[in-house]
C-alpha positions, 0 to 999 in steps of 0.5 A, a space after each residue: 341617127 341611131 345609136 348601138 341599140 338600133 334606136 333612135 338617138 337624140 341630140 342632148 339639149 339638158 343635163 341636171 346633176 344633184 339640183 337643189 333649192 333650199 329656202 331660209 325658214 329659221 335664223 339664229 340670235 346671230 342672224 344666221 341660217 339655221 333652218 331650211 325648207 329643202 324644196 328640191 334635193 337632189 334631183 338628176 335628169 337629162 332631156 333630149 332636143 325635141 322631146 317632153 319631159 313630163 314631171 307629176 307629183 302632189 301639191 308642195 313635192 317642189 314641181 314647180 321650184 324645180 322648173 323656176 330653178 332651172 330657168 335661174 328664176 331663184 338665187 342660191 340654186 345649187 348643182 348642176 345644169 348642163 345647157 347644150 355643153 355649158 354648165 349655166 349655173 356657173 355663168 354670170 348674170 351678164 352671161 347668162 342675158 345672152 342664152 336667156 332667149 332661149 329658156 323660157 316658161 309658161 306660167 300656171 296662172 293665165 291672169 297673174 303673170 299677164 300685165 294689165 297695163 299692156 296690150 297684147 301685141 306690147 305683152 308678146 312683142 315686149 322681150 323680142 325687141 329688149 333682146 333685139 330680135 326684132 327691129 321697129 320697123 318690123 315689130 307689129 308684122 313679127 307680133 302678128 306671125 307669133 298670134 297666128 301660130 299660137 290662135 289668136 286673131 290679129 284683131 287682139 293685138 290692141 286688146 288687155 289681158 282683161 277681155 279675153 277668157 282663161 284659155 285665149 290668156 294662156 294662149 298669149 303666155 304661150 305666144 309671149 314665151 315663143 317670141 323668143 324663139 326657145 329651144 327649151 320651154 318650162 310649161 309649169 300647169 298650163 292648162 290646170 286652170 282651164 276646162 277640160 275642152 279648152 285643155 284639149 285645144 291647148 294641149 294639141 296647140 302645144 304638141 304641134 309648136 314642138 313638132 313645127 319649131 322642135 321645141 323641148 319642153 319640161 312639161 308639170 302637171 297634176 293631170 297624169 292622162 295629160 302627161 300620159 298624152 303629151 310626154 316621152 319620159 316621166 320623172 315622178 316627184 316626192 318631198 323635193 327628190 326624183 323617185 322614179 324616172 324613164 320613158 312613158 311606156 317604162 312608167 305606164 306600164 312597169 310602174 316600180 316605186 310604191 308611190 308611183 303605184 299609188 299615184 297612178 291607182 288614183 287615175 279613174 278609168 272612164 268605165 263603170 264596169 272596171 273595179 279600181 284597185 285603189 292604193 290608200 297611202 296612209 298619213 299626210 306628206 311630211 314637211 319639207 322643213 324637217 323630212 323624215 330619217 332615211 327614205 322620206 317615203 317610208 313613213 306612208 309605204 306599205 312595203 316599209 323595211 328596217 333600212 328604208 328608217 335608216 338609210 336613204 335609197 339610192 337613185 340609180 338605174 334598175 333597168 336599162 333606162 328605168 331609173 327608180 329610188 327605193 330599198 325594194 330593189 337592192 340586192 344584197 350587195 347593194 344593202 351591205 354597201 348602203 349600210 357601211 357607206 352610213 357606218 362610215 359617214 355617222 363616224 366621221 360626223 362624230 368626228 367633226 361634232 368632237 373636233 368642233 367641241 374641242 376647238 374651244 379648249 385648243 385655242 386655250 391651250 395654245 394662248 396659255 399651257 402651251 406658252 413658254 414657262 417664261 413667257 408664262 411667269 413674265 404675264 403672271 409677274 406683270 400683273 402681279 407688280 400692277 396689282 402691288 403697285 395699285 395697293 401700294 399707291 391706295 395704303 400711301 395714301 390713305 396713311 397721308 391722309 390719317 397723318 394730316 388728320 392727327 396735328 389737327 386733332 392735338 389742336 383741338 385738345 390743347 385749346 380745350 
């Protein structure tokens, strides 16, 4: 199938719209949120079925978040998530159980996300038979057909977690996360703690389950020669945003954002008589919890521009394919619109912070100016009554009390 440019077309198996995670770092005296950590913030993308999507980024740049959100592993994820037409993070809980079998990750850690109270034909088989994708009767001949595929001896299969080497646990992650036959696979650092042989063997393992079974995998990893190897397009990562986005010989080649560039200065070349021509980003990346104004790049960019302080740079499409957010390659139409789009939104936030402040003083008005004169006099009257009478009733009696006071004291003269 081929679409009108004479390339090949894909099915789509996943579009993301405007993804965000936001975490609760701060409350009010009220107990009520005030403060976020924005670990993900607005991030869009498609994948292709049968494809990997390679996503690279610094420590703490919401790679990971972003793969956990879109398996639905957080509450509270926002935007878009289109699986094979249908929108997941609208569905229900019990909704979701029915196409969770196929959405499934491959954690970083080969030792923590593996049971030590399981074997491993318990740990690989253990979610085919909640899902009854396998009956009794056939479950330890499925296990060991799911071993083979992934390496592993048939010998394993009664054996814990804690006799085998980091490479033999990630391959049972893998076997574990193929047991339930996928179509979509999150590969979050599978191999960042391996060595670099065994990362080999991984990698090759992985790149030949996708081409048997046509697997789409989101693929994260620090490792850019990795990602370089295994992945048809690449999204770039900053603070929580996608800055650039398209297909492997787009980005290696034609690199646009400045980050990116300095990104992929830092891969060494294994040659002694090439000059690397390093891009030193100056500054350490800000917190996500308070982000900086406008680009969040801009406070380590060498290219840095009035605007990029200002105004946040638009995701959008610079070539066909190539999409990239940065003020570099805005044309002066695209400036002019960018800055009375702020103009606009920094009115209409005054706005709202005047009509918030003036809520106080409507309501007032509304119980007490706006009130009917006589509805205004009859309150004023009622209260003023209630006060009389309670004075009234106070000088009464304090007048008795004198008048009982004053037969006593002419009895006591006249016995005197």
């Amino acid at each position: 199938m081929r679409n009108n440019d004479g390339h090949e077309a894909h099915e789509l198996l996943l579009e993301v719209k405007d993804l965000k995670k936001y975490f609760v770092v701060g409350r009010d005296f009220f107990g009520r949120p005030e403060k976020f950590l924005k670990a993900v913030d607005g991030v869009s993308f498609k994948i292709a079925k049968g494809k990997t999507l390679g996503i690279v980024g610094e420590s703490g740049c919401g790679k990971s978040t972003m793969g956990r959100s879109l398996l639905r592993l957080y509450d509270g994820v926002q935007g878009e998530m289109w699986f094979k037409g249908q929108d997941i993070n609208k569905l229900s809980n019990r909704e979701f159980d029915k196409i969770r079998p196929s959405l499934q990750m491959i954690f970083q850690d080969p030792y923590a996300s593996l049971s030590p109270r399981l074997t491993v034909g318990e740990i690989i088989g253990e979610s085919a038979r909640q899902h009854g994708l396998v009956d009794k009767a056939h479950f330890h001949e499925y296990v060991l057909h799911i071993m083979d595929m992934c390496g592993l001896q048939p010998h394993y299969f009664e054996r814990y977690p804690h006799e085998f080497s980091g490479g033999q646990r990630q391959r049972i992650c893998i076997a574990r996360a193929l047991a339930l036959k996928p179509e979509l696979v999150v590969c979050d650092e599978p191999v960042s703690a391996l060595d670099v042989s065994i990362q080999a063997q991984v990698i090759n393992m992985l790149i030949d389950l996708r081409q048997s079974l046509g697997l789409t995998y989101v693929f994260i990893s620090h490792d850019l020669s990795v990602v370089k190897h295994i992945s048809d397009d690449v999204g770039v990562m900053y603070l929580g945003n996608l800055v650039e986005y398209g297909s492997k010989e787009d980005i290696f080649r034609e690199t646009l954002h400045p980050y990116t560039k300095a990104l992929f200065s830092a891969v060494p070349v294994p040659n002694p008589h090439v000059k690397m021509n390093r891009i030193m980003l100056k500054g350490d990346i800000p917190s996500p919890v308070n982000p900086p104004k406008g680009c969040k790049f801009h406070t380590r960019c060498d290219h840095c521009m009035d605007i990029c302080r200002e105004i946040a740079p638009e995701y959008r499409e610079v070539k066909p394919g190539h999409f990239c957010a940065c003020h570099l390659y805005n044309s002066e139409e695209d400036t002019k619109r960018l800055i009375a789009k702020d103009e606009e939104e920094k009115r209409l936030a005054e706005e709202k912070r005047l009509a918030d402040a003036q809520k106080p003083l409507n309501k007032f008005k509304a119980t007490v100016v706006d009130k009917p004169v006589g509805k205004v006099k009859e309150v004023v009257g009622d209260t003023y009554n209630k006060i009389k009478e309670k004075v009234k009733s106070v000088v009464d009696k304090k007048s008795k009390d004198e008048h009982k006071t004053e037969p006593e004291q002419k009895d006591n003269g006249g016995q005197e």
